[in-house]
C-alpha positions, 0 to 999 in steps of 0.5 A: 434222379428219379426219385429227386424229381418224384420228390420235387413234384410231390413238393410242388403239388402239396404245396400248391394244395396248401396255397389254395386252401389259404389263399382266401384267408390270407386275403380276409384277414388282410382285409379284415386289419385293413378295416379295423384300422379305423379312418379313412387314409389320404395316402397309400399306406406303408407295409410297416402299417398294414402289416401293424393293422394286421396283429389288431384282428380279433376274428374274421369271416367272410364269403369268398368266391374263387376262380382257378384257371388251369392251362388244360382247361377251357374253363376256370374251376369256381368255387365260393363258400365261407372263411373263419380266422380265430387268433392266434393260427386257427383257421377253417375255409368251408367250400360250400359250391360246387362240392363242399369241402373243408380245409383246417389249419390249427398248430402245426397239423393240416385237415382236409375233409370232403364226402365223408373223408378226411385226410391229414399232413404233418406239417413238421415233416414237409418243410416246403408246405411248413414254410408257406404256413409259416409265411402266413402266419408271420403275416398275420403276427405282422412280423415283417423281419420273419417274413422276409426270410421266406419271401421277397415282399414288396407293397406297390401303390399301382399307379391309376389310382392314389389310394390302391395298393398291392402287396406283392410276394416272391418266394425266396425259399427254394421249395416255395419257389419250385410251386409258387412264382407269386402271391399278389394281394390288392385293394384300395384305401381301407378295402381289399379286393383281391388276392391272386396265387400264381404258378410256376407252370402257368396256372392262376387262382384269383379270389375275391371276397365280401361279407367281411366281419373283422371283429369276431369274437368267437364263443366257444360253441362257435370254436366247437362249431366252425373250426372242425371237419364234418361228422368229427 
């Protein structure tokens, strides 16, 4: 029993680490295909369009800012830096305040480097992190089918304002679900504004974004550059 538990919560924690350093990211790229969508919408758009607005990204980068909230803490943790997408699954989130960091996802590896540190997790070997990944990048392929075997997903127009919506995830895989209660993204007509991950045990993580550039075409020195961990 023991063990299972131990098991569990290591789950939850890797999990949870993974949603932080992709939370934002989900969040840009979805505001990116929103913005390279073209004209303006009369009407709340349906998930089948966003999610077709989404496989239209060249490349995104952005400025995020992000506020965790903790239970145990008087004060939410702030944090702000820059975030880079290039097609088809690499991505790079730069923290540059209060400490910097560096979080990379391409294929299935995940790096993390932080003073001088680095540190890696093999995403073929826990199914619980693999499918929050693979969650996200269903989401970017615009594959509505494939992302509803992992999560519940829901768009909600909210009802102060004709052209806000919100696209709301549920877990319906069992490790997500034993870390994650939900990830909720919400904008308005053609801009995204926020993005917040909820936990199971209470905590909260809110991020919002600006500097959005959706037409990034990355040269190679610009791969070289952006998508690697410090002094690698």
């Amino acid at each position: 029993m023991f063990h299972e538990r131990s098991g569990l919560l290591t789950a939850r924690r890797r999990v949870r680490a993974l949603a932080l350093a992709l939370a934002v990211p989900w969040l840009l790229v979805a505001a990116a295909g929103a913005a390279w969508a073209g004209g303006p919408r009369s009407a709340p758009p349906t998930l089948e369009s966003l999610l077709a607005d989404f496989r239209e990204v060249p490349g995104v980068s952005a400025r995020f800012r992000e506020e965790r909230r903790i239970a145990l803490l008087r004060k939410p943790l702030v944090s702000s830096g820059r975030v880079y997408f290039a097609p088809p699954d690499r991505l790079a989130r730069h923290v540059e305040e209060p400490r910097r960091s560096t979080a990379l996802i391409e294929g299935g590896a995940l790096r993390f480097g932080a003073d001088g540190t680095s540190r890696s997790l093999d995403l073929e070997t826990n199914p619980a992190v693999r499918g929050f990944v693979d969650g996200f990048r269903l989401l970017l392929a615009g594959d509505l089918e494939g992302l509803r075997r992992l999560y519940d997903v829901r768009l909600a127009p909210p009802a102060e304002a004709r052209e806000a919506w919100a696209i709301v995830l549920r877990p319906s895989d069992a490790p997500l679900r034993a870390a994650i209660e939900s990830i909720e993204l919400r904008g308005r007509a053609l801009t995204l504004l926020e993005l917040s991950v909820r936990e199971t045990n209470g905590d909260e993580t809110r991020m919002e974004f600006s500097e959005v550039r959706s037409d990034r075409r990355f040269t190679d020195a610009e791969l070289a550059e952006l998508f690697r961990l410090p002094g690698s």
